[in-house]
Backbone as JSON, one array per atom type, in Angstrom:
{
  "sequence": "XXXXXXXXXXXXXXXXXXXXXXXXXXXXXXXXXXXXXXXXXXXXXXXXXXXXXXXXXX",
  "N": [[-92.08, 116.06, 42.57], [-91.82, 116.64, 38.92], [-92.64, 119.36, 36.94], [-93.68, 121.01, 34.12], [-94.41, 123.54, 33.51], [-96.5, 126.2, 31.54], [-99.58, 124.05, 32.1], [-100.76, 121.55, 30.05], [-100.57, 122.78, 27.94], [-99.21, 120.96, 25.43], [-95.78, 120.53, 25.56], [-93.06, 119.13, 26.57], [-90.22, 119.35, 28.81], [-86.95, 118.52, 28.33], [-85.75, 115.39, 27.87], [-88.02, 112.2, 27.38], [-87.19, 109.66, 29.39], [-85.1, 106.35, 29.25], [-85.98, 105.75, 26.74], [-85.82, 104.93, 23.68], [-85.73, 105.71, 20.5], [-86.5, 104.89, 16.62], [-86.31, 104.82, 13.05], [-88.39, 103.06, 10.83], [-86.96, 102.51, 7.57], [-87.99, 100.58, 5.6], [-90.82, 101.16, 6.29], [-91.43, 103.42, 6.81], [-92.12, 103.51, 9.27], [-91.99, 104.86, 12.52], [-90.57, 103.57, 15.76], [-90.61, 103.06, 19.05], [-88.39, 102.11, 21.46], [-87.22, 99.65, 24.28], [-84.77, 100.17, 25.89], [-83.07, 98.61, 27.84], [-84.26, 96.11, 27.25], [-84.53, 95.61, 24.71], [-86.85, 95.25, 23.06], [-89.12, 96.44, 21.41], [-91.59, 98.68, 21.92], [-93.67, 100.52, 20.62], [-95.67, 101.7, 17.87], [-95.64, 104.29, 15.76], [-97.73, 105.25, 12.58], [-97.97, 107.2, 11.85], [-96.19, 108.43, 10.26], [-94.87, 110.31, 11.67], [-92.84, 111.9, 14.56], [-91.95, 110.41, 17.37], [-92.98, 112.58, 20.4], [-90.33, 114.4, 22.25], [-88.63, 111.8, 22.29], [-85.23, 110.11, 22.23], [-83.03, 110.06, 19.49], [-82.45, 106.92, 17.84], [-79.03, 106.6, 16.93], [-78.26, 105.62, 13.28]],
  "CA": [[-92.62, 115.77, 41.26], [-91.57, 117.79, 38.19], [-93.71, 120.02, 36.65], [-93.28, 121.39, 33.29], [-95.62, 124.63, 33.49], [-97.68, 125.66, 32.11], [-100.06, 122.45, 31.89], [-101.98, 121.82, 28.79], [-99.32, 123.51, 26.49], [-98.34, 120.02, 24.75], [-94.68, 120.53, 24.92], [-92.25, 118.71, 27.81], [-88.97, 119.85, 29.12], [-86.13, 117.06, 28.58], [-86.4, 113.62, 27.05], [-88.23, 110.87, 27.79], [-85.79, 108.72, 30.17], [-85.1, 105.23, 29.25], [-86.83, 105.14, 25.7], [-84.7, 105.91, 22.07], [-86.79, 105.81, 18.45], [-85.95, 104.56, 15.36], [-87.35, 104.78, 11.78], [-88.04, 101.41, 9.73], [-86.71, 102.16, 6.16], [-88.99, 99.64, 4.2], [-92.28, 101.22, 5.89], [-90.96, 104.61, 7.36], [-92.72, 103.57, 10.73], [-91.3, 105.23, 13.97], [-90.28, 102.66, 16.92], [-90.04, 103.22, 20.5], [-87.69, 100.74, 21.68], [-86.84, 99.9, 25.75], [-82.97, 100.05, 25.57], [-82.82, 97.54, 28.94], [-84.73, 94.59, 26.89], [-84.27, 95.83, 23.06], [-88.38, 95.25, 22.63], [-90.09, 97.03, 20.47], [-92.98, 99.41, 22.93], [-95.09, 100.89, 20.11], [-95.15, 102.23, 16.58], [-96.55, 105.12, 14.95], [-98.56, 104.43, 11.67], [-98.91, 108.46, 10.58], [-95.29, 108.84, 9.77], [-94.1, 111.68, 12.49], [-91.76, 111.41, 15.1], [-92.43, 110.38, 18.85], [-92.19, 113.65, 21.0], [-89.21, 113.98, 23.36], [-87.8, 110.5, 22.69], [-84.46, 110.33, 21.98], [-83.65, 109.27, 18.24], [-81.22, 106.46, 17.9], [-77.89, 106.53, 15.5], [-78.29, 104.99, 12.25]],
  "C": [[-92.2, 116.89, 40.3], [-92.54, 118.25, 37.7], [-93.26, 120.85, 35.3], [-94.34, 122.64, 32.71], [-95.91, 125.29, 32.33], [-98.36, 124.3, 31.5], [-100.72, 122.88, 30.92], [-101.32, 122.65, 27.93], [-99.13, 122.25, 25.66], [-96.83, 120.2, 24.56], [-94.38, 119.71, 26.87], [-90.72, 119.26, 27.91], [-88.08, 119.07, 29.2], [-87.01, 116.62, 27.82], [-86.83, 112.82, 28.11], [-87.0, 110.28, 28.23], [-85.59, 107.26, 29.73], [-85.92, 104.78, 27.76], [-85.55, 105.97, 24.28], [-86.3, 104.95, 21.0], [-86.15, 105.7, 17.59], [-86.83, 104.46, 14.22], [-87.0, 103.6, 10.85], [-87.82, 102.16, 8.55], [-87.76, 101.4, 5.06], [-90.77, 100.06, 4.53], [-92.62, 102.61, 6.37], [-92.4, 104.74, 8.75], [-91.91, 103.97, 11.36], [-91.48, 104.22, 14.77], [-89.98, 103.09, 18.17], [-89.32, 102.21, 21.03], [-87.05, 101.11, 23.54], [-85.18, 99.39, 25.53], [-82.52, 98.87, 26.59], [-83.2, 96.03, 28.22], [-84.23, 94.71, 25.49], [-85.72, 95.31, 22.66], [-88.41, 96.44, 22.52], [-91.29, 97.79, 21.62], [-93.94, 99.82, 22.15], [-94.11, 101.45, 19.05], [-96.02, 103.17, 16.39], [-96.96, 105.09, 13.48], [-98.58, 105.9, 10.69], [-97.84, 108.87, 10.2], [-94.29, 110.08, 10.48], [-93.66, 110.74, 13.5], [-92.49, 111.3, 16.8], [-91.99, 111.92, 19.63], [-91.47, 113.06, 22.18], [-88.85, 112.59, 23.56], [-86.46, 110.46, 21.7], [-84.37, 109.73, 20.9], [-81.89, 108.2, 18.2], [-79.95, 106.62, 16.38], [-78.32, 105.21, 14.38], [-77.31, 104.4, 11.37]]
}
């Protein structure tokens, strides 16, 4: 198991595996998107960026 010490810091080491982010333009929501299906996983609403997910080209 990895371990990204110490615990309870909020930070991770590496990216998220298997997830990229994108920013809508018309409502400057953030997107998590599963790159295997191209669905949509979740949005953020407060305008910041997902941590450690990779951001896709624009």
């Amino acid at each position: 198991m990895a371990t990204n010490p110490p615990a309870g810091d909020g930070h991770r080491n590496g990216a998220v595996r298997n997830r990229t982010q994108f920013q809508n333009p018309n409502n400057s929501i953030w997107y998590k998107r599963d790159p295997d299906t191209g669905r949509i996983m979740d949005g953020k609403s407060d305008g910041t960026k997902f941590k450690g997910v990779r951001r896709e080209k624009s």
